[in-house]
C-alpha positions, -999 to +999 in steps of 0.1 A: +033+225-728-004+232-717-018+241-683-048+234-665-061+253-641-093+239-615-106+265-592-126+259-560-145+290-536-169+286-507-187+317-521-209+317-549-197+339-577-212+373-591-223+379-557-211+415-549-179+403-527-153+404-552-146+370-558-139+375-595-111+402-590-099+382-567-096+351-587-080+373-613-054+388-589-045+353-573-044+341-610-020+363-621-002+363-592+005+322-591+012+324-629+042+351-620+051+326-599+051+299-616+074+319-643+095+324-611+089+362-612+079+381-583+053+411-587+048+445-567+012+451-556+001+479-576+015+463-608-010+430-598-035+450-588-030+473-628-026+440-650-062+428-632-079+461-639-062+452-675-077+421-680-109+425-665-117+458-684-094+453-717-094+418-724-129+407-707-146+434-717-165+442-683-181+475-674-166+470-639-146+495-613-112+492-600-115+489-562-119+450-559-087+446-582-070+468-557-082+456-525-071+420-537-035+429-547-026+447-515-048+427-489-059+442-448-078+474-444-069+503-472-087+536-482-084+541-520-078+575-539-086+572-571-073+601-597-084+617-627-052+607-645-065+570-638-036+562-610-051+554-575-036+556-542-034+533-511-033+542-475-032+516-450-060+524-421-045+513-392-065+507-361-068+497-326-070+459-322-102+457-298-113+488-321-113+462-350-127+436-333-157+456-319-162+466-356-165+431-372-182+419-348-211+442-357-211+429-392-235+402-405-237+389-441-270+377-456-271+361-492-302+370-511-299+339-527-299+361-559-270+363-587-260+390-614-232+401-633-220+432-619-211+448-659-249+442-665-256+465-637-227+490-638-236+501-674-268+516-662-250+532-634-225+546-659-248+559-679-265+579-653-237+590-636-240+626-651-277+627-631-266+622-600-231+638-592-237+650-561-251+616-549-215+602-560-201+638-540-222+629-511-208+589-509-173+603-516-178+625-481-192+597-464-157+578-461-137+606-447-166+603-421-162+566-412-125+573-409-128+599-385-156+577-363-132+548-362-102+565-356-120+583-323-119+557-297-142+578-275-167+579-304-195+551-309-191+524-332-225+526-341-222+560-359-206+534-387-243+518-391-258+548-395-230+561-427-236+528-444-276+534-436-270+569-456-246+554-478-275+529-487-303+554-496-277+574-517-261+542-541-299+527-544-306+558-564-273+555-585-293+535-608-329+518-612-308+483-618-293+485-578-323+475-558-354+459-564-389+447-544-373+419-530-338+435-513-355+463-502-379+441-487-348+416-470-332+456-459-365+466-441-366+434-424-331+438-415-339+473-397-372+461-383-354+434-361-326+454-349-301+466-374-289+498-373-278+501-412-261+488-442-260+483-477-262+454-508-226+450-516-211+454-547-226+468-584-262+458-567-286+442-585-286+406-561-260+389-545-248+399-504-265+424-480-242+435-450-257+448-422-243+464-391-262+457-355-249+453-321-240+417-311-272+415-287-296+424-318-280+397-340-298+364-331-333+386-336-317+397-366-309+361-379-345+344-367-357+371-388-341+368-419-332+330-411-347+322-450-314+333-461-280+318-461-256+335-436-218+333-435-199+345-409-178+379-415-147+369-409 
């Protein structure tokens, strides 16, 4: 017999927040389900990366497959033998807390599809290997601030701000008048960093300010739509 499937999100997609990994992963996962067969979390999060890649076709990464399939707060290893590895980050309560609630989300009311972006990116990878080296430093970094209780969370805005100037030269396709334009205006009223989420290219900018610098932050950029971080 046939099936139909209807899907419903809040979030637009091809906006840079994973939504299409994660429709795949809860996809697959329901359709296990409905076979009555339960699945391990690095098998769900490999048969995504599968169909995404081998069956769809898309020039995409691995992370938002992953991230899906095992859910909460991970840092990935990915290998040259194509395996990855998971490793929960586990933190403080009122650590996490003070951390999302430094978070804001702004939609730059633009859309793309991530492969269109990640080709270029691909392409040019061999140009800029020690951006990639430099990004790749960057997280053992944030770990180490937000594992430090006695360490400001704000050192996190400024590793995204760095992060930012490093991925917007991965490729000519990641930024463009207009989000640079929405990222200055970010920093002009307050913010202390962040980054366009995802390939690049359009879709959601996270920025990281202090609570009190937030309302300036949304006046400012109050054009766009907003959604809450958590």
């Amino acid at each position: 017999r046939g099936l139909e499937i209807h899907y419903d999100a809040d979030l637009p997609a091809k906006t840079g927040v994973g939504s299409s990994s994660s429709f795949t992963v809860g996809l697959i996962n329901a359709l296990k389900a409905l076979r009555g067969e339960l699945i391990g979390k690095t098998e769900l999060a490999k048969l995504a990366i599968h169909f995404e890649q081998n069956v769809m076709k898309e020039n995409v990464g691995i992370q938002d497959q992953i991230l899906a399939a095992y859910g909460n707060f991970n840092k990935i290893e990915f290998n040259t033998d194509d395996s990855f590895d998971v490793t929960p980050v586990i933190l403080n309560p009122e650590r996490l807390k003070i951390l999302q609630n430094h978070f804001m989300l702004c939609f730059t009311g633009v859309t793309r599809f991530a492969s269109d972006v990640a080709i270029d990116q691909l392409n040019n990878m061999k140009n800029v290997s020690n951006h990639y080296k430099k990004i790749h430093e960057l997280v053992d970094e944030a770990l180490s601030t937000l594992n430090k209780q006695d360490e400001s969370i704000l050192e996190i805005g400024k590793l995204l701000h760095e992060s930012w100037l490093l991925k917007r030269e991965l490729s000519h396709t990641i930024t463009n008048p207009q989000i640079d334009s929405i990222y200055q205006s970010g920093l002009d009223a307050g913010a202390i960093g962040g980054k366009i989420l995802g390939a690049g290219g359009g879709g959601f900018i996270l920025f990281f300010a202090n609570p009190e610098a937030q309302p300036k932050i949304r006046e400012k950029l109050k054009r766009l739509v907003q959604v809450p971080f958590k």
